[in-house]
GUVEX-357662 format. One record per residue (C-alpha): residue number from 1; residue in one letter; x negated, y negated, z. Coordinates in nm, 3 decimals, always signed. Each point is the difference from the previous one (the first is absolute). Example, Ala and Ser with C-alpha at 12.3 -4.5 7.8 and 13.67 -1.06 7.14 Angstrom:
<guses>
1 | A | -1.230 | +0.450 | +0.780
2 | S | -0.137 | -0.344 | -0.066
</guses>
This chain:
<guses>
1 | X | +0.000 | +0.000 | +0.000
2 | X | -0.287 | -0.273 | +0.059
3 | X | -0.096 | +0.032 | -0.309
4 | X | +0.109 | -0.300 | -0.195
5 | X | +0.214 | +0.138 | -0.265
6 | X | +0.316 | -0.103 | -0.113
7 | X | +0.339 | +0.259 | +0.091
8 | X | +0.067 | +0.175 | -0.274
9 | X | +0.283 | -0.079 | -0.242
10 | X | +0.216 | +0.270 | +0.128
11 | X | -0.044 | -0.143 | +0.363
12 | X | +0.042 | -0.339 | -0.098
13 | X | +0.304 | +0.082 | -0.210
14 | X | +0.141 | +0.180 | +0.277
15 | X | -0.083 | -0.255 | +0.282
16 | X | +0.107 | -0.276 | -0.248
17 | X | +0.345 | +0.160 | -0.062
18 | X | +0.027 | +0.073 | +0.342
19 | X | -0.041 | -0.386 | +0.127
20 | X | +0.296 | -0.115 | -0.280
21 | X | +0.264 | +0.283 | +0.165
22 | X | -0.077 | -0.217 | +0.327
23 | X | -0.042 | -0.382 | -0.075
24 | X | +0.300 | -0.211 | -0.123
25 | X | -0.041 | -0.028 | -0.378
26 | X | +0.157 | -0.316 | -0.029
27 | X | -0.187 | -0.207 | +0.177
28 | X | -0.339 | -0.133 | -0.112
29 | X | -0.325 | +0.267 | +0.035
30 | X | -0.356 | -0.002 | -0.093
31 | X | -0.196 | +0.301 | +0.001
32 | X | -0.383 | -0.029 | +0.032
33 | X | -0.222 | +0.205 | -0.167
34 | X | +0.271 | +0.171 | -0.205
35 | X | -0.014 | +0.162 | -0.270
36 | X | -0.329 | +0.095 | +0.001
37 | X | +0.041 | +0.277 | -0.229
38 | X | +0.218 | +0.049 | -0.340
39 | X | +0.237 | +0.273 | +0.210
40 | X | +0.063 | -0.314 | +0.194
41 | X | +0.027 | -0.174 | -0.239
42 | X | +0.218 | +0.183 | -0.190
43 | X | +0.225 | +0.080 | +0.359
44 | X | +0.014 | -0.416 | +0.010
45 | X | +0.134 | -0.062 | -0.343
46 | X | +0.237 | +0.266 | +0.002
47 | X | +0.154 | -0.053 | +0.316
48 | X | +0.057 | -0.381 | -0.139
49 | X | +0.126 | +0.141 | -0.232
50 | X | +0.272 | +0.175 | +0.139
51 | X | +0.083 | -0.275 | +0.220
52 | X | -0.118 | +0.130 | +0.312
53 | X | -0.130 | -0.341 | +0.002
54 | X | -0.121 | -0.322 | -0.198
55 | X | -0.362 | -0.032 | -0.066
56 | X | -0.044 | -0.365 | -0.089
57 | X | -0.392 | -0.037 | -0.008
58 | X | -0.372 | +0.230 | +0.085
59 | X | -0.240 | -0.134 | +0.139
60 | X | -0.406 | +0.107 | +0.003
61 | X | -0.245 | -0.162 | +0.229
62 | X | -0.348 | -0.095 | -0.162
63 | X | -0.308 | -0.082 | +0.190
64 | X | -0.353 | +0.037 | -0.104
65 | X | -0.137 | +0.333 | +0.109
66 | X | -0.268 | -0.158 | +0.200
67 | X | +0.250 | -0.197 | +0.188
68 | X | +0.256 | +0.309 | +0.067
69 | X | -0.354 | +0.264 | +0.086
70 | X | -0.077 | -0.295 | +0.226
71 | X | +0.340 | +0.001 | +0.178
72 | X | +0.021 | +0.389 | +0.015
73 | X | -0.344 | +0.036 | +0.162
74 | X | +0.067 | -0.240 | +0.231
75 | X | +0.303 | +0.189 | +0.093
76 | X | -0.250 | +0.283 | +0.131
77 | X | +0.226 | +0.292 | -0.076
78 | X | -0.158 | +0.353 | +0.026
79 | X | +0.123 | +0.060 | -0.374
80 | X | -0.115 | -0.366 | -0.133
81 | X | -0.345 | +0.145 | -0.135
82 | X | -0.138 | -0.184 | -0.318
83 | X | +0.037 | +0.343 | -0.200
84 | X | +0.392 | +0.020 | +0.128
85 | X | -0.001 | -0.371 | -0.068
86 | X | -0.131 | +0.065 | -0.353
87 | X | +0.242 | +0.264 | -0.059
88 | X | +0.293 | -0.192 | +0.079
89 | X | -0.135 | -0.282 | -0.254
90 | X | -0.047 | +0.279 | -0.270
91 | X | +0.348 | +0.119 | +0.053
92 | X | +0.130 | -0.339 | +0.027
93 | X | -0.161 | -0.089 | -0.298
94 | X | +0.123 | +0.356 | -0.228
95 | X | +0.305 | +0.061 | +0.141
96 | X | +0.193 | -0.291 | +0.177
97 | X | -0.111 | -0.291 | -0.236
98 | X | +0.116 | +0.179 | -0.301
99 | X | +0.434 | +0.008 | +0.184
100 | X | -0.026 | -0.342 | -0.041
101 | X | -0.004 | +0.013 | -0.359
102 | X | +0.358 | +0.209 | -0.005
103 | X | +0.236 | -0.277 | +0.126
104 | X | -0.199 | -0.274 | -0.154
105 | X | +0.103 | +0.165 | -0.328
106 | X | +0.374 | +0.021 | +0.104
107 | X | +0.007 | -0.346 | +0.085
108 | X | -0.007 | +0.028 | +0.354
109 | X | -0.125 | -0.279 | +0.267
110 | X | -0.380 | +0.068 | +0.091
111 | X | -0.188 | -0.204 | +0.206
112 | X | -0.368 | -0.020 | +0.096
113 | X | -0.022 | -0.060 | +0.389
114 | X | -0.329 | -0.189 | +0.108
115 | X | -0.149 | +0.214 | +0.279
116 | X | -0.292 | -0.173 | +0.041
117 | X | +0.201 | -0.250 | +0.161
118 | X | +0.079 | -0.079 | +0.386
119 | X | +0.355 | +0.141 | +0.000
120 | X | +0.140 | -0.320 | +0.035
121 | X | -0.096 | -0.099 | -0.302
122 | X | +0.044 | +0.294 | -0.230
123 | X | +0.228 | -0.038 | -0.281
124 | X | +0.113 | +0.146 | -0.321
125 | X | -0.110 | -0.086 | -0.338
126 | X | +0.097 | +0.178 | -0.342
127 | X | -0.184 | +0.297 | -0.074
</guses>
C-alpha cells in the first residue's frame, strides 16, 4: 500500500460509483483527482450521460514538476521516494494527460488549475 501508485481503475470505478449512490446529485460536487484513468473516465461520461448527474466542467491541476517533487518531499511520506515520485509523473504524463484530450474533443469545459499557486490564489484558465 505505501507504494505510491494510483488504485486501479476497477477500484476507482467502484469507489467512484460507490460515493454518487451516497451524495446528493443535485447539488454542486467536485471530485479531485478523478478520473485518473480512461475506465474513469469512461464511468464519468457515461453516468452524465444517463443523467445520474450534470457534468458542467473538468478540471486538471498543472504545476511544474520541480515545484509539485518539492511539495511531495516535503510532505515526508514513507511512499514519497523520488523513484515513486518519478513514477507517478510517468503515469501522469502517459496515462492521465492523454483523458483530457476526450472531452476537449466533445466540447466539454476543461480548465487548467494553477497549482503552483498559494490556494488562495489558484484559479482556472482554459486548457
Amino acid at each position: 500500500m505505501l507504494q505510491g501508485k494510483l488504485l486501479s481503475d476497477e477500484e476507482m470505478v467502484n469507489l467512484m460509483d460507490k460515493v454518487l449512490d451516497l451524495i446528493d446529485t443535485k447539488a454542486r460536487v467536485r471530485f479531485g483527482r478523478l478520473p485518473a484513468h480512461r475506465a474513469a473516465s469512461r464511468l464519468v461520461a457515461e453516468q452524465a450521460h444517463r443523467g445520474r448527474f450534470a457534468l458542467t466542467a473538468r478540471g486538471a491541476l498543472g504545476c511544474f514538476e520541480d515545484v509539485v517533487r518539492s511539495r511531495l518531499l516535503d510532505r515526508a511520506r514513507q511512499d514519497d521516494t523520488e523513484d515513486a515520485i518519478a513514477k507517478r509523473f510517468s503515469e501522469y504524463n502517459t496515462v492521465t494527460l492523454p483523458i483530457l484530450e476526450h472531452p476537449k474533443r466533445e466540447g466539454a469545459k476543461v480548465c487548467k488549475i494553477d497549482a503552483a499557486q498559494e490556494v488562495r490564489a489558484c484559479c482556472m484558465t482554459p486548457f
